[in-house]
N, C-alpha and C positions, 0 to 999 in steps of 0.2 A: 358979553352979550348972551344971552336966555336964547339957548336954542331949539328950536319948533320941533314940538312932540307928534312928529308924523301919523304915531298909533290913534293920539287923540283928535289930528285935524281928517283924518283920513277916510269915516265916515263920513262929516261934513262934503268933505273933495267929491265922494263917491254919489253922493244925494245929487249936487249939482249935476254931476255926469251926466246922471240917468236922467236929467229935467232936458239938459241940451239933447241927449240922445234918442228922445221921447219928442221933442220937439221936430225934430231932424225928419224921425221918421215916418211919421204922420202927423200933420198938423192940429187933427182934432187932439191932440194928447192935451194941450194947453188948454181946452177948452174949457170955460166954469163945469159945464156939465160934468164932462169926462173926471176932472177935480177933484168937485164933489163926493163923485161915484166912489173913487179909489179912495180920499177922505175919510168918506161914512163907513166904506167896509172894513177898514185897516183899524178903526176904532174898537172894532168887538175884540182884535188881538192886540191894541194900545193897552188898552184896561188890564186884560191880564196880566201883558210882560209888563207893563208897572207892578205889579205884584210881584210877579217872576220875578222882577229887579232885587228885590227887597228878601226874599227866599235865596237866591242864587248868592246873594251875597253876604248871607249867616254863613254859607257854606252847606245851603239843602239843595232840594230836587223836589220841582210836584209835575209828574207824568199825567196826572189824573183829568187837568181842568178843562180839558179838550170833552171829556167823556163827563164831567160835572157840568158844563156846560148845557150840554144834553138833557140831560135828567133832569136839569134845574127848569128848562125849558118846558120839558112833559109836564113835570108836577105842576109850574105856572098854569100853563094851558088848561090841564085838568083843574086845577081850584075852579079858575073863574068860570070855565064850562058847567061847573057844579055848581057855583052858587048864584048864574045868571037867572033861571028860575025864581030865586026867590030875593036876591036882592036888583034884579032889570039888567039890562043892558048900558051902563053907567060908567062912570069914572068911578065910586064909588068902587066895583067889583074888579077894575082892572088897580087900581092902589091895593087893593088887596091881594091881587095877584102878584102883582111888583112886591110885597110885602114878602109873600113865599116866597119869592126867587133871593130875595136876601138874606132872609132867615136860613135858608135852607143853604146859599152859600157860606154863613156864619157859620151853621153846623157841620156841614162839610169839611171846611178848610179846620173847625177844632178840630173833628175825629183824626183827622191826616196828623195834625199838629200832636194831637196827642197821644196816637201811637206810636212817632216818631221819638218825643220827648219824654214820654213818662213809661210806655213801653220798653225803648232803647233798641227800638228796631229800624234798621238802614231806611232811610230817605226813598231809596231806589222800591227798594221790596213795600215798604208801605203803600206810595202810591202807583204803582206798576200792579199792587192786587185791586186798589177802589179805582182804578182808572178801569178794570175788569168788571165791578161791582155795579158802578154806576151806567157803561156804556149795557149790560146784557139787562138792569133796573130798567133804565126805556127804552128797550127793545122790546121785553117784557108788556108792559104797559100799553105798549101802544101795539101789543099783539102780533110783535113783526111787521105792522105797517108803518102809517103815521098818526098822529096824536095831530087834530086842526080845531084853530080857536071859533068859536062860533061866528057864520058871515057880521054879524052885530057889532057884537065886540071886536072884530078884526080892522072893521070899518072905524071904530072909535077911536082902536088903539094907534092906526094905521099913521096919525101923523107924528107919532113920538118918534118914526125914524125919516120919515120922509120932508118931515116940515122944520123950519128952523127959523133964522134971520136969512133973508134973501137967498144964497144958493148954499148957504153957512149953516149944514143940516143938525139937530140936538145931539146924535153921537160925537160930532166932532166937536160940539163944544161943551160935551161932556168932557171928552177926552181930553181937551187942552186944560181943563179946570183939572181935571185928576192929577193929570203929567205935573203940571206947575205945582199942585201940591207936595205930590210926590219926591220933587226935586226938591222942594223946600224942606220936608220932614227928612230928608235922608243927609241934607246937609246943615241945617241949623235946630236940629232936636235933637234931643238926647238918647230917645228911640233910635235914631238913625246914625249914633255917632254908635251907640251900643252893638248894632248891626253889623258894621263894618270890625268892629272892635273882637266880636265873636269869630265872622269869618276869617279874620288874618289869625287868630290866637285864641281857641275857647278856654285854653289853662292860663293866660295874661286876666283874658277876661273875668274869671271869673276871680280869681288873688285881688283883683278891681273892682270887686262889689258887685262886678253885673251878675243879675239875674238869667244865666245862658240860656238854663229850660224856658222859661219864662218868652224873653225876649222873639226865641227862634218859633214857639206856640203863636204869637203873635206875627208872624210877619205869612206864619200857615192861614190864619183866623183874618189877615188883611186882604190875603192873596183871593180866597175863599169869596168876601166879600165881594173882591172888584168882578171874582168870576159873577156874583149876582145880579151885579150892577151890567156886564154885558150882556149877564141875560137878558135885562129888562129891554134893554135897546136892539136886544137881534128878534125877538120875537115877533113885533110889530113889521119885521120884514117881510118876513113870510108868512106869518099867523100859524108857524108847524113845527115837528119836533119829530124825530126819528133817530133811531140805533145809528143812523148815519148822521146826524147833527154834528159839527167842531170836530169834525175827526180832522187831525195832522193841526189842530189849534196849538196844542203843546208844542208841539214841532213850530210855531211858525213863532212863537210865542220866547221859548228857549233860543229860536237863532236870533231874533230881535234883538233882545239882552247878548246876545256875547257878539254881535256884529260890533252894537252902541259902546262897548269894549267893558263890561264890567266880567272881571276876571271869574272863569267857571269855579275854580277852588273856591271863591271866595273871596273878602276881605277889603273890596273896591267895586263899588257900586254907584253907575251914573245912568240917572232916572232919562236925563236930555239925550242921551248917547242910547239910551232903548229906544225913546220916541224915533229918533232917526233911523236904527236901523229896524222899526216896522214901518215907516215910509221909505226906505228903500225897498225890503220886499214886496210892498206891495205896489210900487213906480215898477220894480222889476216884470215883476207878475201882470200887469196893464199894459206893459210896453210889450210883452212878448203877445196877449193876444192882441194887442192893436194892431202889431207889422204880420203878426202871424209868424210866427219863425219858428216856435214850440210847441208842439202838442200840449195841452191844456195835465194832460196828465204827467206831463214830466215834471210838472211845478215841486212835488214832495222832495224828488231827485234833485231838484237845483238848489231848494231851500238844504236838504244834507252836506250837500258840497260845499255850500256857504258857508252851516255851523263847522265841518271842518276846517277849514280854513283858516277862519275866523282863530279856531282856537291851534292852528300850529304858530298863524303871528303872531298870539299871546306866549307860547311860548319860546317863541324864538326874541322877542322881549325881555323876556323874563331870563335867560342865556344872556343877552346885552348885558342885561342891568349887573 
């Protein structure tokens, strides 16, 4: 008899926990609204650790996306600020804003990727300097204040996060469209079989034909993308952008991915097991201000304790095995 892999149902156990114990302690937690809320917001950090997933599990690191985020955000807002004038207040001018924000997280995540890979400079040190680059770029920019999308276009743009199928908002069914790829590229593609293949072994890998440089540029340049892709959906939020934009994103983003239990060295990566542990952070994070129990500020401090954790049971696994 196949005996049940604790590390893997354990996540799962812990999601439900927090639904009973969320339940328990105030009743609106179950609420479609309340749902929703946690839903839509958890999405701008789903998008990412789907990337994260797929980086963390060549065996890299991107510190930065928390601070790309940001920037990606400002330079949106400023295109279409800028071309309202001459092309209206329009769909038109926001697809072209959307257009920036992916472009520019394309570019982004190559620069990262290819400093890392053709450079041959640490993962850490790479995006630990553009996570610096980017965050003081729209700070910059927006003068030390804030960077806001014009009342027009903020109103136009306003239902690409607020509006959806009944209480079923477009980030979250963004984000279940991306996750479900995501799981599928990582398990029945060759991209994703190459991924896993680099971070357990990049000298196997590469006596195997894979492309290592190559592969790990790419999972930078995916990562990049999805950070564009949350831009599009967090913008319509608030219609703003500031030095203080996704700060602690990396942070929530990174403990997602090693909650979901895909190993930090590397070499095992599971896209379903991110999605759940960015709905636990943020069940966790909902539950605490709904009963009140936690100062709102301690949230960075609980998400730390988490990723520790998280990764002393990988290794005290990894000791079993």
């Amino acid at each position: 008899m196949k005996r049940i892999d604790l590390h893997l149902l354990g996540p799962l156990v812990a999601l439900v926990g927090l639904f009973i114990l969320g339940a328990l302690l105030n009743p609106a937690f179950l609420a479609p609204a309340n749902l929703s809320n946690v839903l839509a917001r958890s999405a701008f950090i789903g998008l990412i650790a789907v990337g994260m997933t797929f980086v963390i599990t060549q065996g890299g690191l991107d510190l930065s996306v928390g601070s790309m985020a940001a920037f990606l955000a400002g330079i949106t807002i400023m295109a279409m600020n800028a071309l309202a004038p001459f092309t209206g207040e329009n769909w038109g001018t926001i697809l072209i804003g959307m257009g920036v924000a992916m472009a520019g997280g394309v570019l982004a995540g190559f620069v990262n990727g290819a400093l890392i890979t053709r450079a041959r400079i640490e993962a850490f040190i790479v995006t630990l300097g553009t996570m610096g680059i980017f965050r003081s770029l729209v700070t910059w920019l927006a003068d030390g204040g804030t960077l806001s999308l014009d009342s027009g276009l903020r109103t136009l743009y306003r239902p690409v996060y607020f509006s959806g199928i009944g209480w079923i908002t477009w980030p979250i069914i963004v984000f279940a469209i991306v996750a479900i790829l995501g799981e599928w590229t990582m398990r029945h593609t060759r991209f994703g079989r190459h991924v896993e293949a680099i971070g357990s072994n990049d000298r196997v890998a590469r006596y195997s034909a894979v492309d290592v440089e190559r592969v790990r540029l790419m999972t930078y340049v995916l990562l990049g993308a999805l950070v564009g892709l949350a831009t599009i959906l967090y913008v319509p939020r608030l219609g703003s952008a500031s030095g203080s934009t996704g700060v602690l994103w990396e942070l929530e983003a990174i403990a997602a991915v090693i909650i979901g239990g895909t190993a930090l060295k590397g070499g095992r990566g599971r896209v379903w097991g991110t999605v759940v542990g960015v709905l636990i952070l943020s069940l966790i994070d909902n539950i605490l201000n709904l009963a009140d129990l936690v100062s709102p500020y301690l949230n960075g401090a609980i998400q730390g304790v988490i990723i520790v954790l998280a990764v002393v049971l990988q290794r005290e696994k990894r000791s079993a095995e």
